[in-house]
RODRENFI-860206 format. One record per residue (C-alpha): x, y, z; residue number from 1. Coordinates in pm, whole numbers, plus 50000, padded with zeros to 5 digits. Last residue first. Example, Ala and Ser with C-alpha at 12.3 -4.5 7.8 and 13.67 -1.06 7.14 Angstrom:
RODRENFI-860206
51367  49894  50714  2
51230  49550  50780  1
END
This chain:
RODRENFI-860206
50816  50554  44242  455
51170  50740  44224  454
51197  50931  44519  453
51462  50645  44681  452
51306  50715  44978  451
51078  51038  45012  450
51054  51029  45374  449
50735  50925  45587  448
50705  50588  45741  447
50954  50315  45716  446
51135  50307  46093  445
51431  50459  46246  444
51317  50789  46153  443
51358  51024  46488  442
51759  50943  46485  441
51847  50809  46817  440
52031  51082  47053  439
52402  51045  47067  438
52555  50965  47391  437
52868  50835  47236  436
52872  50437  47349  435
52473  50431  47427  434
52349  50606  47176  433
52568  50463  46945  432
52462  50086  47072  431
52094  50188  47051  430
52155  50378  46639  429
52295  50011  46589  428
51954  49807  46726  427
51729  50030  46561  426
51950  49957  46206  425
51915  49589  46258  424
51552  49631  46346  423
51517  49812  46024  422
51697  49571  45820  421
51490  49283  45958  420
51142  49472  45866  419
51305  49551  45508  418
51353  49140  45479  417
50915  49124  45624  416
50822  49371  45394  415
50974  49158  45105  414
50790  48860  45206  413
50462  49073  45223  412
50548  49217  44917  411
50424  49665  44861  410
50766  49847  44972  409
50637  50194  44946  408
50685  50211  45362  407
51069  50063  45316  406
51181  50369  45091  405
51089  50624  45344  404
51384  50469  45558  403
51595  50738  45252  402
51600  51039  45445  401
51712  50875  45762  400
52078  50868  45648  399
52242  50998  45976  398
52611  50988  45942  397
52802  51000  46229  396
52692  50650  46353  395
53043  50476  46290  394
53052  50566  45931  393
53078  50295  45788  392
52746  50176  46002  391
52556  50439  45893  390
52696  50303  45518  389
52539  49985  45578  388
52234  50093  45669  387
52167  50316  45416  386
52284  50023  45197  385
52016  49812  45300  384
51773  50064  45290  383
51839  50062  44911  382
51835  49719  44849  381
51510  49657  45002  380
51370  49982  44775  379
51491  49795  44455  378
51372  49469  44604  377
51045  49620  44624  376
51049  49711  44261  375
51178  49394  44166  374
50854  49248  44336  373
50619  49476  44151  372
50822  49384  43828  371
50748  48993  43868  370
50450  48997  43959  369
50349  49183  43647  368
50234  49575  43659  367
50499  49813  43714  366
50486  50026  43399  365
50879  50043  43392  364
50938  49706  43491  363
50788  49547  43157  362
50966  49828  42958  361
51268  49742  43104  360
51208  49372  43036  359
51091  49481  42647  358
51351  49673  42584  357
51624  49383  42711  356
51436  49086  42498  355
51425  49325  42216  354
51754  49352  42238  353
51871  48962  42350  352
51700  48855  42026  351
51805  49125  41730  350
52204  49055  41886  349
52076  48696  41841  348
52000  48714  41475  347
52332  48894  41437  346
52384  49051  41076  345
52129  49397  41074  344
52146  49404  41460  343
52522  49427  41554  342
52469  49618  41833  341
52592  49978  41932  340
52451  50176  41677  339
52221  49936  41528  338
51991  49989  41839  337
51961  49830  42171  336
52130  50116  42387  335
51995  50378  42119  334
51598  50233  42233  333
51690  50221  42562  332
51799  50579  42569  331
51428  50700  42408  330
51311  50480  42687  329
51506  50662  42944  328
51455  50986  42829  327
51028  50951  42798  326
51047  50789  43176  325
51199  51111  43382  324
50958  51318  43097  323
50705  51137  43263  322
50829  51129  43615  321
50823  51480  43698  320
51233  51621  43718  319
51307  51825  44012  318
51707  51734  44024  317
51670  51700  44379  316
51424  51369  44372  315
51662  51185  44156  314
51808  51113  43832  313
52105  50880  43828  312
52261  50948  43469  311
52093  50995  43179  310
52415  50766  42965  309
52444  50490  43161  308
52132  50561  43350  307
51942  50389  43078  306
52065  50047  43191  305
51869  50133  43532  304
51607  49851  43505  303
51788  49597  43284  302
51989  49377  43570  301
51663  49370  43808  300
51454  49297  43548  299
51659  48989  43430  298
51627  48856  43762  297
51259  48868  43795  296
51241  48689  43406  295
51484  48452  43594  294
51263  48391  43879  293
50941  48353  43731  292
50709  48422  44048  291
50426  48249  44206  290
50648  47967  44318  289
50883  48184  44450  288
50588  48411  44673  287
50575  48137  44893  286
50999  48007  44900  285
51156  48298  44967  284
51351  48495  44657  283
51668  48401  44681  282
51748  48439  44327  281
51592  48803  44339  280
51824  48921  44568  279
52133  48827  44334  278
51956  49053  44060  277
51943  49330  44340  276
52318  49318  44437  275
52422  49350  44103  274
52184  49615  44004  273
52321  49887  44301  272
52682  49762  44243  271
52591  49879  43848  270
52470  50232  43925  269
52816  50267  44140  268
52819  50251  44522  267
52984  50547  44696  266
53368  50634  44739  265
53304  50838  45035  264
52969  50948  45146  263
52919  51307  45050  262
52560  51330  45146  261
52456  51461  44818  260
52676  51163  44664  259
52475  50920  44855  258
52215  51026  44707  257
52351  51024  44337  256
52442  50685  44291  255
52797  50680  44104  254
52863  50639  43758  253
53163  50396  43702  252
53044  50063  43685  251
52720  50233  43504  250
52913  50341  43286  249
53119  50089  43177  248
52772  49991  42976  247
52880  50139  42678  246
53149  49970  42641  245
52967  49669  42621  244
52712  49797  42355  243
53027  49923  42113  242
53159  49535  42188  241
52833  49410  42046  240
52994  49281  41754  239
52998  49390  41319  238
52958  49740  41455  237
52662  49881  41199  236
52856  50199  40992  235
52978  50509  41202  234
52757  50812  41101  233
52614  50827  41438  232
52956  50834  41632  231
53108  50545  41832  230
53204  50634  42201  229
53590  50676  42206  228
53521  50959  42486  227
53142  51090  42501  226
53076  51377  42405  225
52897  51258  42104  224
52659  51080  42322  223
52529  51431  42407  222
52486  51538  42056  221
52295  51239  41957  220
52084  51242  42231  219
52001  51575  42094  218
51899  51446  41741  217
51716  51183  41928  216
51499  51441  42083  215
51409  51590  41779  214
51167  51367  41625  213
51103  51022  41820  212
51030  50693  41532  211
51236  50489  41743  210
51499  50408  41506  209
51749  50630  41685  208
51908  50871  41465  207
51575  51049  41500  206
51373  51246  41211  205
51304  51564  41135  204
51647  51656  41181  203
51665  51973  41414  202
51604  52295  41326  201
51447  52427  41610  200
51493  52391  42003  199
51716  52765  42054  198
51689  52763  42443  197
51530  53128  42531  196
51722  53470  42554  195
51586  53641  42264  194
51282  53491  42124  193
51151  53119  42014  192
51235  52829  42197  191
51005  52772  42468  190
51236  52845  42724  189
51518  52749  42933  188
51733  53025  43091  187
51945  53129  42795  186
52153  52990  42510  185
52255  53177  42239  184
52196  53101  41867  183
52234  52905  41534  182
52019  52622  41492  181
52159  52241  41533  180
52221  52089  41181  179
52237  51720  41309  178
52425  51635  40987  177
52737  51954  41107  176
52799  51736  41383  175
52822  51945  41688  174
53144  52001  41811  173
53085  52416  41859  172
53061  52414  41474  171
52683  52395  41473  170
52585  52691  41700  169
52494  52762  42068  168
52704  52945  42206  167
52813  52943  42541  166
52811  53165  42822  165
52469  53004  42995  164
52568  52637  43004  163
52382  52371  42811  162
52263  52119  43078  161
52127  51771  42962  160
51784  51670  43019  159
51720  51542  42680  158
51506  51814  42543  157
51709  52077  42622  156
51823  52189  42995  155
51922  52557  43102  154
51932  52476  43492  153
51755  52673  43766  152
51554  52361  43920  151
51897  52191  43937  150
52087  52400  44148  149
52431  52228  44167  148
52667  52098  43988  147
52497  52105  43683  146
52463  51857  43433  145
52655  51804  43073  144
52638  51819  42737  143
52972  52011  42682  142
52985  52273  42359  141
53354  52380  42312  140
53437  52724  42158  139
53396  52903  42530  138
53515  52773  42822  137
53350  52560  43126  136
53614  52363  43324  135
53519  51995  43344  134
53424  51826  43632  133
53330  51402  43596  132
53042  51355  43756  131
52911  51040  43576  130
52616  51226  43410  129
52927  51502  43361  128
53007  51777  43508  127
52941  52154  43477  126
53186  52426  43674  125
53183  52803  43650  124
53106  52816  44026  123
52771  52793  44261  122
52555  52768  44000  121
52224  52937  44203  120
52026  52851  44448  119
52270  52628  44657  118
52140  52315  44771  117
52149  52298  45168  116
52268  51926  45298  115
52055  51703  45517  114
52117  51512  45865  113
51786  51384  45983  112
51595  51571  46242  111
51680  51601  46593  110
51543  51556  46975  109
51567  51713  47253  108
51379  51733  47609  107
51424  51989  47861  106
51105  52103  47875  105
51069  52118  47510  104
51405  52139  47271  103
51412  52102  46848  102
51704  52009  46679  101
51770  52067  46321  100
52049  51854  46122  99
52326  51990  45888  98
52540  51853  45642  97
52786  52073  45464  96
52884  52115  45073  95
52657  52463  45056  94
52724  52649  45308  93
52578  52816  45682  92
52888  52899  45935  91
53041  53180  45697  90
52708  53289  45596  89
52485  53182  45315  88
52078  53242  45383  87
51872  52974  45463  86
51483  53025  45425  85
51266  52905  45793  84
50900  52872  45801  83
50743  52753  46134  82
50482  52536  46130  81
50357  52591  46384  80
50241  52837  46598  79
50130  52592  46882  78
50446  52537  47081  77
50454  52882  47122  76
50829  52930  47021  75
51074  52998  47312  74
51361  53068  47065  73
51343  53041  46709  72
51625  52970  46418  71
51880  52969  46654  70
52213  52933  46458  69
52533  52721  46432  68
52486  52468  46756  67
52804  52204  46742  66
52631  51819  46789  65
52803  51570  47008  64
52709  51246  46886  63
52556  51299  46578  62
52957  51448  46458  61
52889  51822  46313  60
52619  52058  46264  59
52374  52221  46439  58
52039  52427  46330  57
51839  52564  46614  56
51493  52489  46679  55
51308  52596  47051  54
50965  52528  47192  53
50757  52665  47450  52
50512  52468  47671  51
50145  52471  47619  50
50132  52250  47347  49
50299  51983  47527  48
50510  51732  47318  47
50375  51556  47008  46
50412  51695  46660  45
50651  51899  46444  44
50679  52092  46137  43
50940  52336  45963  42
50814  52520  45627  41
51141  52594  45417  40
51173  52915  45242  39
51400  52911  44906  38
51742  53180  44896  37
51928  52908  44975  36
51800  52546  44917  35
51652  52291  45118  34
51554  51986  44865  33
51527  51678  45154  32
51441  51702  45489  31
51144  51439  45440  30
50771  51396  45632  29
50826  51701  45799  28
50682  51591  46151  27
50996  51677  46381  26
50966  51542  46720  25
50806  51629  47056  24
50773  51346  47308  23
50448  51179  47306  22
50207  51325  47560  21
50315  51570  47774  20
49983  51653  47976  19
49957  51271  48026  18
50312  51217  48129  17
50286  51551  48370  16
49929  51371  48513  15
50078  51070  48543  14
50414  51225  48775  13
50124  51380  48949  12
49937  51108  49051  11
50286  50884  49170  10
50362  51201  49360  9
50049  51183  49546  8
49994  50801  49600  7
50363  50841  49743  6
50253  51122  49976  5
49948  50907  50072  4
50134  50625  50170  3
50142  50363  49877  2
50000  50000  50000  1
END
């Protein structure tokens, strides 16, 4: 039996829980696209609405955070949300990875780690899909992406960047057969008028036998940058080396997130595939014999071939999926063409590309078994290596942005993998807590985040 003094504190200690509720956190459902210059609406939920609140953005090592502004101070917990637009300072830069905490009664907790995109190019730099930098100078035309900023780029029909400064104008190392207009290039327009992106006078009709107008013509020009790459005019290869070559790309082009959060020496567009198509032969034993395995498998080693030469496109580079899907295709259809493959002698080169269109195609709209479950391997795979690299990093990297991923995941069997992964990563962000003192990440689990942005 309590005395009455304990029976007292006991009913006020439930009264303070019950007042508090859950403890505050951030409830932006992703900390991803900040950018300088752009305002930023900053959310939360739980905690007491009658006490203050308080949001600073740190920096530094997860475990023992460095404070770099207060962005409000004693905060009606009620006004929310609260919007927030970066400026550049010496403490606040493009490059670095930030985090926001926000304070109640003596409580803390953060958001994700994110970077801040700059609004404008940052320096008189473009790189390649493969990010490659070159120096920008006039008399050369490069067919390249940004560095940074990509909702301000100049971008034709293919995606690709044409800087600012430079002209515009067959002789620039554009084949003379593609007969590209004369004129400058400014912020992207419709293509008529001073200042807009000149988009006339191309070839009527598409290198690439895919019946396109115009675009081709452009894919034409950016494949043309490309070192020892085959040129248009260059008769049928008599093997599919051309094709193989190619496809060094993806060994080499990185994947972009984990570029944007400047993880060392990250996983190429290939590693990514590899890893899936091996995920698909262990596919557990219920949803197996539902499933053809190696039509599953052959998804998983076709879906991102078009990155080779479009690069990695993600959520940051503000692109709507439809005209994300119309560059692809039209760069499936050169990857399997008579410009790389030996298609007008090789009855099997004919074979194995319309067998690889036609699998990309089949996982693009989503709809068999077998492409719904390579698309949930595609997200598995992903949180695996977020995982993996928090864990490379000894818990001072917080990739929470992309546990999204795991709620799209749509399998049972393949829920129940991401499930493990989490639990793994729960278990990790515990024994960091515990060793540094670092508070656990608010997203340990699949709900809200954009993921892997690409569904």
């Amino acid at each position: 039996m309590l005395s009455k003094t304990a029976r007292s504190c006991v009913l006020a200690t439930l009264l303070a829980c019950s007042a508090l509720g859950d403890p505050i956190a951030f409830g932006n459902p992703a900390f991803a696209g900040i950018t300088f210059g752009a305002p930023f609406s900053i959310d939360w939920f739980g905690g007491d609405s009658k006490q203050p609140v308080t949001i600073r953005l740190v920096t530094g090592n997860p475990a023992a955070f460095n404070e770099v502004a207060t962005l409000a101070a004693s905060l009606p917990a009620d006004i929310k949300p609260v919007s927030w637009t970066p400026t550049v300072s010496d403490s606040i830069r493009a490059g670095q990875l930030y985090a926001l905490s926000i304070e109640q009664s003596g409580l803390t907790n953060y958001s994700p780690m994110f970077g801040i995109a700059a609004s404008s190019p940052a320096s008189n730099q473009v790189r390649m899909a493969h990010g490659a930098p070159l120096p920008v100078g006039t008399g050369h035309y490069y067919a390249y992406r940004d560095v940074v900023a990509p909702a301000k780029r100049n971008v034709d029909n293919t995606g690709f960047v044409v800087p600012r400064s430079f002209p515009f104008s067959t002789g620039t190392g554009i084949p003379d057969s593609h007969a590209y207009a004369t004129g400058t290039p400014g912020i992207s327009g419709s293509g008529s008028g001073t200042g807009a992106m000149v988009r006339g006078a191309q070839a009527t009709t598409s290198p690439i036998d895919n019946g396109a107008s115009g675009g081709g013509a452009r894919l034409a020009l950016v494949v043309s940058t490309i070192p020892h790459h085959p040129p248009f005019s260059a008769p049928p290869p008599t093997t599919p080396l051309p094709f193989l070559h190619t496809l060094t790309r993806l060994k080499t082009t990185p994947r972009e997130g984990w570029r944007r959060f400047q993880i060392r020496s990250p996983e190429s567009i290939a590693d990514h595939m590899y890893r899936m198509s091996i995920m698909t032969l262990l596919c557990p034993s219920p949803l197996r014999a539902t499933l053809n395995i190696p039509r599953a498998t052959l998804l998983a080693l076709v879906h991102d071939m078009a990155e080779s030469l479009v690069g990695d496109i993600t959520p940051q580079d503000n692109i709507p999926k439809p005209e994300k899907s119309r560059r692809e295709r039209e760069t499936m259809a050169y990857l399997t063409s008579k410009h790389l493959l030996p298609l007008p002698t090789s009855s099997s080169a004919k074979e194995a590309a319309k067998m690889m269109r036609e699998a990309w195609e089949e996982y693009e709209a989503g709809e068999t078994a077998e492409a719904v479950f390579v698309h949930d391997v595609d997200k598995l795979e992903l949180v695996m290596q977020m995982l993996e690299y928090e864990r490379e990093a000894e818990g001072k990297v917080d990739l929470g942005e992309f546990v999204g991923a795991a709620g799209k995941i749509r399998g049972e069997e393949v829920r129940g993998w991401c499930a493990g992964v989490l639990e793994e990563r729960r278990v990790f962000w515990e024994e960091v807590r515990g060793r540094e003192g670092v508070v656990v990440p608010t997203n340990l689990w699949g709900v809200g985040g954009e993921g892997e942005g690409k569904e």
